[in-house]
N, C-alpha and C positions, 0 to 999 in steps of 0.2 A: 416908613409910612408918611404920606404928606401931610402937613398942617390941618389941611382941609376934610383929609381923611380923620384924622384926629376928632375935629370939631362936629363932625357927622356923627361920629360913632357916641360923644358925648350927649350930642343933641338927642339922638334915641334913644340912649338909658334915659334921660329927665322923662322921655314919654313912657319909656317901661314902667318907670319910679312911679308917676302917676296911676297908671293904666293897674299897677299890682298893689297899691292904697287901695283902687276900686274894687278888685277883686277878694281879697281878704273883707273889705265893707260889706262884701255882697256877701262870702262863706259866713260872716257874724249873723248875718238879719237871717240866713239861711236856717241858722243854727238856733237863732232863738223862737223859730217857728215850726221847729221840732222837738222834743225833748228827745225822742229814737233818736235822729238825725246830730244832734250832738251830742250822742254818746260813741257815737261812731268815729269823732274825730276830737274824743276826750281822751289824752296820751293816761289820763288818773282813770278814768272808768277802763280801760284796757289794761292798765297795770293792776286793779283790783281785782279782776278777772285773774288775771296769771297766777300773784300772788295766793288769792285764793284754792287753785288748781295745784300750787305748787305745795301749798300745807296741807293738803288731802293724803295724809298717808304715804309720805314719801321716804324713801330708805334712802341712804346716802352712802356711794362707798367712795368713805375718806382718801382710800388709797389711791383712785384711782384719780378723784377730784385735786388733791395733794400732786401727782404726776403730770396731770393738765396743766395746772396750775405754773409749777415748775420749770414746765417747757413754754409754758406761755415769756414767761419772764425771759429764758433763756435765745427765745427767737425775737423778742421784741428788742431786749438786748445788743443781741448782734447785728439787727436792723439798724440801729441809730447807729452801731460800729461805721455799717460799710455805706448809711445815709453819708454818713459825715465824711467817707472816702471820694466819694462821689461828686460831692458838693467841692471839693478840694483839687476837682480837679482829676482823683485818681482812680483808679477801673477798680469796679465793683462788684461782689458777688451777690447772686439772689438769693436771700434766705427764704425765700420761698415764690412758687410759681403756680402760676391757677393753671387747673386741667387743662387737658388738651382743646374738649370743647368749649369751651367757655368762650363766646367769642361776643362778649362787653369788651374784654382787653386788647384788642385786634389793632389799634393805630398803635403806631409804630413808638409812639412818644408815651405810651404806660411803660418802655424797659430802654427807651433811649432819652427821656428826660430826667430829669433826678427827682423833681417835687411828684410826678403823678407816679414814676417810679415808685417811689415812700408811699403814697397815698395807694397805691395798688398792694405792695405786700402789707402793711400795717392792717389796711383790710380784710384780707386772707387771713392774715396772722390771728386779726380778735376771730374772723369768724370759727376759725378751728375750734379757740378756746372755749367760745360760747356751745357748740355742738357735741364738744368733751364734757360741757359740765352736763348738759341732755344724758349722756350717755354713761355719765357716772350717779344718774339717779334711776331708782327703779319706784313705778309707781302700784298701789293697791287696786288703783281702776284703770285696765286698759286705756279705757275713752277718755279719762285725764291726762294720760302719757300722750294719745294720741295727739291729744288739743294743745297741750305745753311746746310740743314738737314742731307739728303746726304752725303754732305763732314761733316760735322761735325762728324757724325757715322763711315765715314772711319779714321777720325782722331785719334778718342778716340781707335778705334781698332787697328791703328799702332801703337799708343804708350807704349800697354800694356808693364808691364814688365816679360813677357812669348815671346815675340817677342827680346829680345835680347840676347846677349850670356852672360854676368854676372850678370845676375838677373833674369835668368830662375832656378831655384834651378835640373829642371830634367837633364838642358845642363849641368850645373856644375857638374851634377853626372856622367855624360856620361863621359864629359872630362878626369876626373879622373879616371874612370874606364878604357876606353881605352886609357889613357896616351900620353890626345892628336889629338889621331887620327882621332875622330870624326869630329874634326874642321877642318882637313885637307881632309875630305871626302867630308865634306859639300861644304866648296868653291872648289873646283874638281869641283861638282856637279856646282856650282854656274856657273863656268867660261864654264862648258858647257852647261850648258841652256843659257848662254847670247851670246854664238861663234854662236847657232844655231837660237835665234830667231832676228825676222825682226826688222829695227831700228827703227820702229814708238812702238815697242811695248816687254815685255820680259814677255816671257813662260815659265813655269817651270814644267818639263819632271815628270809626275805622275805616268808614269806606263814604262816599259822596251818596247820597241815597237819591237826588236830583237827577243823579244821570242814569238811575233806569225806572223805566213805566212797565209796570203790566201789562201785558198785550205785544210792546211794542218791540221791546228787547228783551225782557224777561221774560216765560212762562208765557210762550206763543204758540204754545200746540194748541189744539182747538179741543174746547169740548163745553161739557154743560152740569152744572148742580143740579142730579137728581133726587137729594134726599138731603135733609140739615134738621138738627136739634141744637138745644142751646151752646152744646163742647163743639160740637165738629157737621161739617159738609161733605158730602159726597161727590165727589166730580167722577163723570165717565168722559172719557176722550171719545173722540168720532174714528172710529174705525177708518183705515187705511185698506185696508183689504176688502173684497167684496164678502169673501168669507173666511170669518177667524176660528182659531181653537175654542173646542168647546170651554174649556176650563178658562176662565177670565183670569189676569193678575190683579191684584189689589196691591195697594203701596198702603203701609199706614207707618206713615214717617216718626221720629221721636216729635213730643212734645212738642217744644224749644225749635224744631226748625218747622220753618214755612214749606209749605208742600209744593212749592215750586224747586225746592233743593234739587230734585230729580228731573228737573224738567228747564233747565237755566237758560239754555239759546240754543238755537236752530244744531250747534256743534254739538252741546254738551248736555244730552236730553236724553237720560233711558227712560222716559217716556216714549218718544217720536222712533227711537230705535225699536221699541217692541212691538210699536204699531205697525210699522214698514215692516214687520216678520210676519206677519198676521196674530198679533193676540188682541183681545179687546183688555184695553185698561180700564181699572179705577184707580182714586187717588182719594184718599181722606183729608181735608184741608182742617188744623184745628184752629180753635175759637182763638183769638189772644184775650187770656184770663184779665178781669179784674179782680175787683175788691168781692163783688157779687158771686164769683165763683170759689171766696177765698175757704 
């Protein structure tokens, strides 16, 4: 790498450095403007939750916990054995290997570099143990088993180390490739998905919402609101045939999706498709809820 390459890629961490002071400044005044809102990313109010879940009548079988345990030690053990064969130079065996689907581990440098090598099975390795202790406790309420499990499964999946930026091997290539810049794209992105969502909760902007309008490129079949109350609208499309089935379809979508789901562009529309058959349509467009509707 040249000099200059160097001094680039320095110059954009002091702007990251920066850029993620301001962020964390913002998550703080975020948080002190909700009391909900920071107990969401109170690691003690989530531990007192579990905790609590977890002294609710819980049976413990020793035996099973005592052989988790065991093997826990015994893979972690022979990890550091064939870490340390590795690091030396000498070929290695895998003490363990993520499923076949799992495809977080997919570059090539989680089993042909040594450090993200370790950092991939050490991972696997705790999360077994943690899913063994799950499974060596039996709970007295269903829905507390169920919840304990729950969070335990969100646990092991935030921890992964494919979720941070020095022990992602594909970040590390990005970085370097664009000199930088990626990081500075990301938290961009970061500080505006957290400017725009609500303080009990943070959304992260999955698709460009700028590049489609109503009418223009989304939901261009033609029709008109016949009927609306406070939940929901009534759209009838304009018939395509001079004359249709007497039976009309109705679409009433879930909640949660927007009633053009059915209707996306001129390709991808069973809407326009049942028109051009001869049926008349309707479509139910619902309200998006607020506080008023809570």
């Amino acid at each position: 790498m040249e000099q200059q390459d160097k001094q680039e890629i320095l110059d954009t961490l002091n702007q990251y450095a920066e850029q993620f002071n301001s962020m964390v400044q913002k998550i703080l005044t975020r948080q002190a403007d909700s009391n909900d809102a920071a107990k969401m990313f109170d690691p003690q109010h989530l531990q007192q939750l579990l905790t609590t879940k977890l002294a609710d009548k819980v049976e413990v079988d020793t035996s099973k916990l005592v052989e988790n345990q065991m093997e826990f030690m015994r893979q972690q053990t022979e990890l550091w054995q064939q870490a340390s064969r590795a690091m030396f130079g000498e070929k290695a065996e895998a003490v363990v290997s993520e499923s076949r689907g799992d495809k977080r581990f997919s570059h090539t440098d989680w089993n042909e570099n040594p450090v993200f090598n370790y950092l991939k099975q050490a991972y696997l390795i705790n999360s077994k143990m943690l899913q063994g202790m799950m499974d060596s406790m039996t709970f007295a309420d269903p829905k507390s088993a169920e919840q304990v499990k729950f969070y335990t499964r969100q646990y092991i999946n935030s921890v992964a180390p494919t979720n941070y930026l020095f022990s992602n091997p594909d970040v590390c290539e990005e970085i370097l490739k664009s000199k930088g810049q990626s990081m500075l794209k990301g938290i961009e992105n970061f500080m505006r998905d957290l400017e725009q969502s609500p303080l009990e909760a943070f959304k992260i902007t999955q698709t460009d919402m700028s590049a489609f309008e109503l009418g223009e490129n989304l939901a261009t079949t033609e029709g008109k609101v016949v009927y609306q109350n406070d939940l929901m609208q009534l759209i009838h499309y304009t018939p395509k045939k001079a004359k249709t089935y007497a039976p009309p379809v109705l679409f009433v979508p879930p909640f949660i999706n927007k009633y053009y789901i059915l209707d996306l562009d001129e390709k991808k529309s069973a809407v326009k498709g049942l028109l051009e058959n001869g049926f008349s349509v309707f479509m139910i467009s619902w309200v998006n809820p607020d506080k008023s509707l809570a």
